[in-house]
Structure formats: structure tokens, C-alpha cells
VEXVORO-50740 format. One record per residue: residue number from 0; residue in one letter; x, y, z of N, C-alpha, C, O in turn. Coordinates in pm, whole numbers, always signed. Layout:
<atoms>
+-----+---+--------+--------+--------+--------+--------+--------+--------+--------+--------+--------+--------+--------+
|   k | r |    n_u |    n_v |    n_w |   ca_u |   ca_v |   ca_w |    c_u |    c_v |    c_w |    o_u |    o_v |    o_w |
+-----+---+--------+--------+--------+--------+--------+--------+--------+--------+--------+--------+--------+--------+
| NUM | A |      X |      Y |      Z |      X |      Y |      Z |      X |      Y |      Z |      X |      Y |      Z |
...
+-----+---+--------+--------+--------+--------+--------+--------+--------+--------+--------+--------+--------+--------+
</atoms>
This chain:
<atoms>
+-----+---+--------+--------+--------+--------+--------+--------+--------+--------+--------+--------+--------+--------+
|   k | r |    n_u |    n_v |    n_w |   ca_u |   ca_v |   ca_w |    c_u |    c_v |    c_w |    o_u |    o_v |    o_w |
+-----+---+--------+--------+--------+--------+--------+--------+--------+--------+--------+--------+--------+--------+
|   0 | X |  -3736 |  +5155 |  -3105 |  -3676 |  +5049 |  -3183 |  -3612 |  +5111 |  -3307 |  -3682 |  +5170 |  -3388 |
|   1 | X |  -3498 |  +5101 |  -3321 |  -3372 |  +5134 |  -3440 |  -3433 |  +5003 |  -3525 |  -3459 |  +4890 |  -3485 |
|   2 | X |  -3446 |  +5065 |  -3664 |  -3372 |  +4966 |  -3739 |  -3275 |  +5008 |  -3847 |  -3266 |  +5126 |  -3879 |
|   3 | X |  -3202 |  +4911 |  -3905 |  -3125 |  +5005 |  -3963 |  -3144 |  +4914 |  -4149 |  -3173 |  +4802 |  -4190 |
|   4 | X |  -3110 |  +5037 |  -4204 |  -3121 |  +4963 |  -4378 |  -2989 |  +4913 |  -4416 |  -2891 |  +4949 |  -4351 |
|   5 | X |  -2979 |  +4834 |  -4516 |  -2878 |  +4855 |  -4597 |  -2905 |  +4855 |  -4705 |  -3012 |  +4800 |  -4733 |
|   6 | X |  -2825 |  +4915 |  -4815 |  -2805 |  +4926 |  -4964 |  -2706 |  +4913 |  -5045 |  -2602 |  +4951 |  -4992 |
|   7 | X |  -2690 |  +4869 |  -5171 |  -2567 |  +4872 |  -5210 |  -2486 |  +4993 |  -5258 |  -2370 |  +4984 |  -5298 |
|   8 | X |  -2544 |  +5088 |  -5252 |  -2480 |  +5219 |  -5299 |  -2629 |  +5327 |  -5323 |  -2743 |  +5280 |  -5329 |
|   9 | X |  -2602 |  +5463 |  -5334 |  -2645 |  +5552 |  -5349 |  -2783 |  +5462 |  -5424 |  -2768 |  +5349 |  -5469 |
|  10 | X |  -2883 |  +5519 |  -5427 |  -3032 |  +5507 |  -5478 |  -3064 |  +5592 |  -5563 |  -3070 |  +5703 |  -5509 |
|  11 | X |  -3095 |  +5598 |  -5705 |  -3121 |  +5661 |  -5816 |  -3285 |  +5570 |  -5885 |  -3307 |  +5454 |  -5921 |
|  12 | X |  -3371 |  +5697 |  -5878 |  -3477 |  +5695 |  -5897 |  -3520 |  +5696 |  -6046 |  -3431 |  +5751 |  -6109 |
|  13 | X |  -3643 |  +5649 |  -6146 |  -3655 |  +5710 |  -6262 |  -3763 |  +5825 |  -6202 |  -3798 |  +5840 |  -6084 |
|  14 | X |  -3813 |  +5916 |  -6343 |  -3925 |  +5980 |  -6315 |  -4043 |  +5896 |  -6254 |  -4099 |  +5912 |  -6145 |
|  15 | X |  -4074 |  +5773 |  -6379 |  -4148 |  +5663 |  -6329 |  -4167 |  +5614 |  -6190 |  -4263 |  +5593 |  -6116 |
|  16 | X |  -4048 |  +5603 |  -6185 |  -4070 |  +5576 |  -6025 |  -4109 |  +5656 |  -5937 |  -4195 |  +5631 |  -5853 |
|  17 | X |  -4063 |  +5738 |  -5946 |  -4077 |  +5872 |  -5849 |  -4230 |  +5915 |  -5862 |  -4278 |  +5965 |  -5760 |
|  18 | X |  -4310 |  +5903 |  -5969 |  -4455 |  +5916 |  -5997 |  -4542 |  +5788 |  -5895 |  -4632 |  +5801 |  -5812 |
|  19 | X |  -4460 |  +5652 |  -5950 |  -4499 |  +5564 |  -5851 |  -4488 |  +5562 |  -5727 |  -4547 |  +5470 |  -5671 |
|  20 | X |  -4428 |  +5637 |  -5659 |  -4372 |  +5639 |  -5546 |  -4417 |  +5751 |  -5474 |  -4404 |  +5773 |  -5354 |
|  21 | X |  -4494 |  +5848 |  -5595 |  -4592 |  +5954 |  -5509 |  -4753 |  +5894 |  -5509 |  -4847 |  +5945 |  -5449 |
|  22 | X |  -4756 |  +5822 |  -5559 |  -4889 |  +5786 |  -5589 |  -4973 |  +5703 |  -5512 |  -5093 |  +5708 |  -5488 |
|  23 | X |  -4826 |  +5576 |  -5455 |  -4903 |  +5530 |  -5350 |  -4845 |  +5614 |  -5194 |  -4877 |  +5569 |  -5084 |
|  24 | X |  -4780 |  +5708 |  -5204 |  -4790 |  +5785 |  -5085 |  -4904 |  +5872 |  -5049 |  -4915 |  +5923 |  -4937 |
|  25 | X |  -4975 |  +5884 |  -5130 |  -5137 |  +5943 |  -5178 |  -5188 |  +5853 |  -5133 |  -5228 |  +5867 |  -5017 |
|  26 | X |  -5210 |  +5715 |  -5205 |  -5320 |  +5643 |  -5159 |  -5293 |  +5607 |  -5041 |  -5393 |  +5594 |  -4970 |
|  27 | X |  -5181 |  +5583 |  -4987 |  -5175 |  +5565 |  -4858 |  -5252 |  +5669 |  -4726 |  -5315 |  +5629 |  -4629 |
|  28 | X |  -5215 |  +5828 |  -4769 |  -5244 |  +5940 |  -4712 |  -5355 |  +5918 |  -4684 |  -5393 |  +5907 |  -4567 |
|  29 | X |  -5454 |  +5906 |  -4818 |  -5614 |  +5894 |  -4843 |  -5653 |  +5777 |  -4780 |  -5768 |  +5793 |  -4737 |
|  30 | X |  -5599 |  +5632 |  -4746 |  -5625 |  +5554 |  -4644 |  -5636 |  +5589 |  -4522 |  -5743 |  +5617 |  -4468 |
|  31 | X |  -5541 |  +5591 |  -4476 |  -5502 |  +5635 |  -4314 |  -5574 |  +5790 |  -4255 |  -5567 |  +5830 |  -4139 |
|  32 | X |  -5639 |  +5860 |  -4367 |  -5705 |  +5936 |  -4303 |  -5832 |  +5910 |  -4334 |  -5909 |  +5974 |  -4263 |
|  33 | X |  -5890 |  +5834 |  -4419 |  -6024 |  +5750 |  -4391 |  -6049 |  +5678 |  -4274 |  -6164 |  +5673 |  -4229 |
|  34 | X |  -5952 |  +5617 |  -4217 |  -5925 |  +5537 |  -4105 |  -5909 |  +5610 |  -4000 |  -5891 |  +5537 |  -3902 |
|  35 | X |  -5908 |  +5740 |  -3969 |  -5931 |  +5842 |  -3880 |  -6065 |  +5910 |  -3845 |  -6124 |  +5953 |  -3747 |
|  36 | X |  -6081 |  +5897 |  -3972 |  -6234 |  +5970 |  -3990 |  -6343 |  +5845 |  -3964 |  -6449 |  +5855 |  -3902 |
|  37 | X |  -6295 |  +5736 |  -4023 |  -6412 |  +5618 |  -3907 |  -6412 |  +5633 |  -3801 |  -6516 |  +5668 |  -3746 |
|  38 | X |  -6281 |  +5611 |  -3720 |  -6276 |  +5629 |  -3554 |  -6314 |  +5748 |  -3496 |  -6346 |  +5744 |  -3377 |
|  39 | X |  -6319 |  +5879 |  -3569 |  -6421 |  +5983 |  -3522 |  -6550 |  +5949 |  -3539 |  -6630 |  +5951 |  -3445 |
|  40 | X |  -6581 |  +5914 |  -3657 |  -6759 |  +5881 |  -3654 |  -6792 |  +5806 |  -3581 |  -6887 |  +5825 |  -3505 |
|  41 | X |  -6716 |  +5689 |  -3587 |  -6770 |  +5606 |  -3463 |  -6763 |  +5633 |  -3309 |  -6822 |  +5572 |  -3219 |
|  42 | X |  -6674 |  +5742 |  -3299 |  -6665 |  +5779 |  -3150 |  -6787 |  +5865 |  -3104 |  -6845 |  +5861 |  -2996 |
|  43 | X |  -6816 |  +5967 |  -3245 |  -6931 |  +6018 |  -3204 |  -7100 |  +5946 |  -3204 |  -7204 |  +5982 |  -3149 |
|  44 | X |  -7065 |  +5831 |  -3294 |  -7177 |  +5772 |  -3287 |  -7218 |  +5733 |  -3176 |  -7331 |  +5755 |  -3134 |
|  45 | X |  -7119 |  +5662 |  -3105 |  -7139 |  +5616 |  -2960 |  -7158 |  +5716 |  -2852 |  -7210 |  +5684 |  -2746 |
|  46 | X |  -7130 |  +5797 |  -2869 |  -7176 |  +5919 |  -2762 |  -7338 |  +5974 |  -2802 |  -7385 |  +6022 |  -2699 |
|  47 | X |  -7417 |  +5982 |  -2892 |  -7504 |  +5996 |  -2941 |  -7602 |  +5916 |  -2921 |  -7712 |  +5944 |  -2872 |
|  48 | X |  -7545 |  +5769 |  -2975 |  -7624 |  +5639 |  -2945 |  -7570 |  +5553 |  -2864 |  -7555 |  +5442 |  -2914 |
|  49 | X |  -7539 |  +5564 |  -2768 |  -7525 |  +5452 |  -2652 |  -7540 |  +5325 |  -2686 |  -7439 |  +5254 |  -2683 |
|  50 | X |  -7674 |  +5262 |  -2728 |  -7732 |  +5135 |  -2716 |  -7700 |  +5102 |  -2829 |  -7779 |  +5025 |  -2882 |
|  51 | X |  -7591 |  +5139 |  -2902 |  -7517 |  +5082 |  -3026 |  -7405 |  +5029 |  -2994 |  -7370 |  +4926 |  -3051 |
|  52 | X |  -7349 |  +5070 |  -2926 |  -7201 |  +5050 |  -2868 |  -7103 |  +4977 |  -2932 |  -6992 |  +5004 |  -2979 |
|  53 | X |  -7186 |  +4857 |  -2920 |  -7137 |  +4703 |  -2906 |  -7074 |  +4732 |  -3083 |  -6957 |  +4757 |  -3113 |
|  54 | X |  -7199 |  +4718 |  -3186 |  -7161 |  +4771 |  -3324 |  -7024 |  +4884 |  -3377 |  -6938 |  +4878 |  -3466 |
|  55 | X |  -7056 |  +4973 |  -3282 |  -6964 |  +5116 |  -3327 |  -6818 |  +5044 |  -3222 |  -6706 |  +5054 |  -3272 |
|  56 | X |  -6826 |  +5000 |  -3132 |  -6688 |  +4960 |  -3063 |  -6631 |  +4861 |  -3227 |  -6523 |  +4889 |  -3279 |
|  57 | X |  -6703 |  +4773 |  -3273 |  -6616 |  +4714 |  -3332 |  -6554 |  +4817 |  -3450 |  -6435 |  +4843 |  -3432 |
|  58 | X |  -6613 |  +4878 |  -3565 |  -6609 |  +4973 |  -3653 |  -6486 |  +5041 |  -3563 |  -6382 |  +5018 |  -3624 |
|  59 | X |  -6461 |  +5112 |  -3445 |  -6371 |  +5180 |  -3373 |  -6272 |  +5106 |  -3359 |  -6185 |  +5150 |  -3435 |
|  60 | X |  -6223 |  +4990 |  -3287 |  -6114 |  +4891 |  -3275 |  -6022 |  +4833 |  -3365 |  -5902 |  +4811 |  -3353 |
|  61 | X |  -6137 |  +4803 |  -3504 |  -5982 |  +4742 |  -3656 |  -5927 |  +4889 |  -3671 |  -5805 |  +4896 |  -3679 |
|  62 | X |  -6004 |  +5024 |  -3676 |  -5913 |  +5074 |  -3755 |  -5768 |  +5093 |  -3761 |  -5695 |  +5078 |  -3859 |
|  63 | X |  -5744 |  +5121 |  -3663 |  -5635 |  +5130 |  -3621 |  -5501 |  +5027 |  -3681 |  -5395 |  +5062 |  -3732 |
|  64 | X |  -5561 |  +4867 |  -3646 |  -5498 |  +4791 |  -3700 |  -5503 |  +4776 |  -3878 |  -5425 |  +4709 |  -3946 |
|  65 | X |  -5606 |  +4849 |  -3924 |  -5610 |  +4862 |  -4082 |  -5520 |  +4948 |  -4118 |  -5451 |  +4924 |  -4217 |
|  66 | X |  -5505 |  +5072 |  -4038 |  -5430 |  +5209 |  -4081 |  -5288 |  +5158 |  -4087 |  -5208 |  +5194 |  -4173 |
|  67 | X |  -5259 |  +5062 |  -3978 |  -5151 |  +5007 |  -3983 |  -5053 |  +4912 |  -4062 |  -4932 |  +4909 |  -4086 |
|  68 | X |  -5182 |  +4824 |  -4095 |  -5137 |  +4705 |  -4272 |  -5086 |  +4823 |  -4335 |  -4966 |  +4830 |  -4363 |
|  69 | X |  -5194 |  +4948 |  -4369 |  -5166 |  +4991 |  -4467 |  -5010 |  +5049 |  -4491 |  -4968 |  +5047 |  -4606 |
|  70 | X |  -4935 |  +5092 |  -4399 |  -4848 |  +5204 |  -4363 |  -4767 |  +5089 |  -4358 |  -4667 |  +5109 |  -4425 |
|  71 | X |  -4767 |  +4970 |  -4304 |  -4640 |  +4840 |  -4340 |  -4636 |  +4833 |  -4495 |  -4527 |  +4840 |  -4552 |
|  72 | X |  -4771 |  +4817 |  -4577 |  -4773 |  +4783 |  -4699 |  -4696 |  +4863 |  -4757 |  -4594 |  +4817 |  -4807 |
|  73 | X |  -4726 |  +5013 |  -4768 |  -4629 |  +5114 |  -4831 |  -4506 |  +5116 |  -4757 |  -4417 |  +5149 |  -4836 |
|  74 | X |  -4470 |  +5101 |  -4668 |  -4309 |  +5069 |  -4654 |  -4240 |  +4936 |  -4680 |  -4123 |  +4902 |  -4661 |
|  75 | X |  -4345 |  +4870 |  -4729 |  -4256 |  +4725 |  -4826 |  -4215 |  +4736 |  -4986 |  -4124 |  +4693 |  -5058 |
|  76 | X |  -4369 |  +4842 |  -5005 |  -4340 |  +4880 |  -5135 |  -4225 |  +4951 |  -5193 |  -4171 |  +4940 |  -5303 |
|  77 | X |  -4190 |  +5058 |  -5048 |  -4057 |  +5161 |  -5089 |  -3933 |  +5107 |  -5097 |  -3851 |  +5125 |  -5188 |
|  78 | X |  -3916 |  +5003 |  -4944 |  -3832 |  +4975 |  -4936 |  -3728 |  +4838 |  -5060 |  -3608 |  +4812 |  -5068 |
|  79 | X |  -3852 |  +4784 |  -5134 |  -3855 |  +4707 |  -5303 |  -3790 |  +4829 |  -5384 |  -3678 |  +4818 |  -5433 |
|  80 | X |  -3866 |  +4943 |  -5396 |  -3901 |  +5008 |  -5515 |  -3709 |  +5091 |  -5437 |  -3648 |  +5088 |  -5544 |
|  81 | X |  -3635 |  +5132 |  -5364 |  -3493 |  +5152 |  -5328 |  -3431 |  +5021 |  -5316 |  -3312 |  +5026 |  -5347 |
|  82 | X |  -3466 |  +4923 |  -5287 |  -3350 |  +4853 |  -5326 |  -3289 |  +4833 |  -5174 |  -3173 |  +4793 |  -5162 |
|  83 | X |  -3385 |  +4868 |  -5035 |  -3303 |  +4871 |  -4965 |  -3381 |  +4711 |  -4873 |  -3490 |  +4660 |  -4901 |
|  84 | X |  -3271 |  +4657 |  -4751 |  -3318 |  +4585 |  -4684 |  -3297 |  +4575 |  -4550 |  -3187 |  +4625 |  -4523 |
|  85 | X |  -3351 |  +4535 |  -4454 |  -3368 |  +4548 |  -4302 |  -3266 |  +4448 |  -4297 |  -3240 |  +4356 |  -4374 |
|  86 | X |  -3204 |  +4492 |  -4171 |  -3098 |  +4456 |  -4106 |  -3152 |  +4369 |  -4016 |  -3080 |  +4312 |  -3934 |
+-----+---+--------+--------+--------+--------+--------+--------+--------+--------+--------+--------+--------+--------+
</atoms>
């Protein structure tokens, strides 16, 4: 799936921004690999403990869809913080 942006001209950043704009690319980073590292623990939990399953399947199943809010969230934020909009 293409999508495509538009803008009204070239995109000029402040420092500010550019600080903001690393910062939640961090917290984002530090999300989405928390959200990796559940779905390993929980994968190994369940290989370990069997008769948990039911518990560790759920812990295993959002993440994914969490990792995912998150990674929409920071591309709503960028795409605000440029000025740009979906076609």
C-alpha cells in the first residue's frame, strides 16, 4: 500500500523541534522494543509452563497490536509536527 503525502513546500525544522522529534522517536524505540521483549517472555514462559498458557497467550497476542498504536501514534505526531497530510 502507497500512500502518498502532501505539503506545501519544503519542511524547515527548529532545533526544538528536531529535539522533539528525537525524543519521541526514543520513546517510541523504547516502546516497541518492550513490546518485543514481552512476546519473548511470554513465549518462553509458555514453553516452560504449559499449564499457564491460557494467561501468557493473552500477555503474547495485544502486543503486537500495542507496538502498533504506538508506531501510528508517532507517525501522527510527525506527520503534525511537518506539516504534512495523507492523500
Amino acid at each position: 500500500m502507497t500512500t502518498s503525502l502532501r505539503t506545501s513546500g519544503p519542511v524547515t525544522l527548529s532545533e526544538e523541534q528536531i529535539k522533539q522529534l528525537l525524543k519521541s522517536l526514543s520513546d517510541m524505540r523504547h516502546d516497541v522494543t518492550g513490546r518485543l521483549s514481552n512476546i519473548t517472555a511470554a513465549a518462553e514462559l509458555i514453553r516452560a509452563r504449559p499449564a499457564k498458557i491460557e494467561e501468557r497467550l493473552l500477555i503474547l497476542l495485544e502486543q503486537p497490536h500495542l507496538a502498533a498504536e504506538r508506531i501510528a501514534t508517532f507517525s501522527r505526531e510527525l506527520e503534525s509536527m511537518l506539516g504534512v497530510a495523507r492523500k
